[in-house]
C-alpha positions in Angstrom: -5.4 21.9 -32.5 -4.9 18.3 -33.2 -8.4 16.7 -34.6 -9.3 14.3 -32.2 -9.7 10.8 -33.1 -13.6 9.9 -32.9 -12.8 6.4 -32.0 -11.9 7.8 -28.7 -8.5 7.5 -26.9 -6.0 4.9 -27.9 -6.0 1.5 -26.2 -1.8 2.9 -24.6 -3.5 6.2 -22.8 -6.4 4.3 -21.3 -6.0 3.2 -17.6 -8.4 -0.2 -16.3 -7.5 -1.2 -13.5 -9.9 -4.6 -14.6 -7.2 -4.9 -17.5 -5.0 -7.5 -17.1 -1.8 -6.0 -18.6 -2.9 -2.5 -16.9 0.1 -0.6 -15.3 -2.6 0.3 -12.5 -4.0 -3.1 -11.7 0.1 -3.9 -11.2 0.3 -1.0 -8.8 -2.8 -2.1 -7.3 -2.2 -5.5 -6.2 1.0 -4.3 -4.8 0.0 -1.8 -2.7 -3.6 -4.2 -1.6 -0.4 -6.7 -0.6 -1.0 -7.1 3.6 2.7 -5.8 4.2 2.4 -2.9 1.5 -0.9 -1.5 3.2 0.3 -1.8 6.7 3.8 -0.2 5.5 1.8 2.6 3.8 -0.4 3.1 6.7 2.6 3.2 9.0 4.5 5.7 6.9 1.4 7.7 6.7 2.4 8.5 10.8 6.0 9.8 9.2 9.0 8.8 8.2 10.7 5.6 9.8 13.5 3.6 10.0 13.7 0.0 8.8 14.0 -1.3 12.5 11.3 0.9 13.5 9.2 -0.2 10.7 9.9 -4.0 11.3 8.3 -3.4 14.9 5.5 -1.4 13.7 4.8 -4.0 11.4 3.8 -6.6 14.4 4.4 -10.1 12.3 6.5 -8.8 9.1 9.5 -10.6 8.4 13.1 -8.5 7.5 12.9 -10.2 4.2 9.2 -9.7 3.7 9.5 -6.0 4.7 12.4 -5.4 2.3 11.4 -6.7 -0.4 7.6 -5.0 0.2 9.6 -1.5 0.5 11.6 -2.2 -2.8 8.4 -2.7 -4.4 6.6 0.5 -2.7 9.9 2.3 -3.9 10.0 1.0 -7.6 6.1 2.1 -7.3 6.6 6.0 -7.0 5.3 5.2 -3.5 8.3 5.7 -1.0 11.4 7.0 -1.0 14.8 5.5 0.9 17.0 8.0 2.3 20.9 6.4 3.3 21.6 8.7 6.4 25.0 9.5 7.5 26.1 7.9 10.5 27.5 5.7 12.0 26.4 2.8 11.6 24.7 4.3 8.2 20.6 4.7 8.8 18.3 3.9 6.4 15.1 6.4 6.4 11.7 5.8 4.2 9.0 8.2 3.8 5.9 8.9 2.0 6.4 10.2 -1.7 2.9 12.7 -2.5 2.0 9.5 -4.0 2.1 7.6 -1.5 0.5 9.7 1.2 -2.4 9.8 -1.0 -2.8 6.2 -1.5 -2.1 5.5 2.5 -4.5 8.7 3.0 -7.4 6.1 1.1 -6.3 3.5 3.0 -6.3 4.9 6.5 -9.7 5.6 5.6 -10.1 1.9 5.1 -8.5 1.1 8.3 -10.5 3.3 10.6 -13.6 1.5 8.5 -12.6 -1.7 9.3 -11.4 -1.0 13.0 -14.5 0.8 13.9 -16.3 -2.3 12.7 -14.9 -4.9 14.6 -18.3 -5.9 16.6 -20.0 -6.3 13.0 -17.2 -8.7 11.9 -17.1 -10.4 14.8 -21.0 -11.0 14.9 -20.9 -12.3 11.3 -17.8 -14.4 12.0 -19.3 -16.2 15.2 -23.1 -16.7 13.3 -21.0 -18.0 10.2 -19.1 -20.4 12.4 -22.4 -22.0 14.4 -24.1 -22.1 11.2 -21.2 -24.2 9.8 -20.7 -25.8 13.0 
């Protein structure tokens, strides 16, 4: 057995998400992105096409969507399946990454959604003290 190093682990194996150059604070602010999470959370419900995804997505752009997939994809997150037919289908699903990381995030969601009334309140008593 190796001795171990009693400065602890080398700077390279350490992962800090509050480090700037971290590969996990990259990963991070891609998948916190707005079209990454709802992407995530939408393949969480299964596999989709990109059209189908586009209209899950209420408000994502084509170009916006694609280039948030390629991202999830370079990630380890999704994976893009070319399906023969005709016209040839495009299919992207949840990697075991990825369903873990939309698993934390649907949690997130169902948070948020069932707190709507909170938010509200604090919105409208944040406006008329402003106001």
């Amino acid at each position: 057995m190796p001795a171990q190093d009693p400065a602890g682990p080398t700077q390279e194996f350490v992962s800090d998400v509050f480090a700037r150059g971290c590969t996990s604070r990259a990963a991070f602010e891609d998948v916190t992105s707005k079209w990454a999470s709802l992407a995530l959370l939408a393949l969480g419900e299964g596999s989709y096409r990109f059209n189908a995804l586009r209209r899950r997505i209420d408000g994502v752009s084509e170009r916006m969507l694609s280039q948030t997939l390629q991202t999830l994809e370079r990630d380890g997150m999704l994976t893009r399946e070319v399906l023969t037919a005709i016209p040839p289908r495009v299919e992207y699903s949840l990697t075991p990454l990825g369903a873990r990381v939309a698993e934390q995030l649907r949690g997130l969601a169902d948070l948020l959604e069932a707190s709507v009334p909170e938010v509200q309140t604090a919105r409208d008593s944040h406006e008329r003290d402003r106001g």
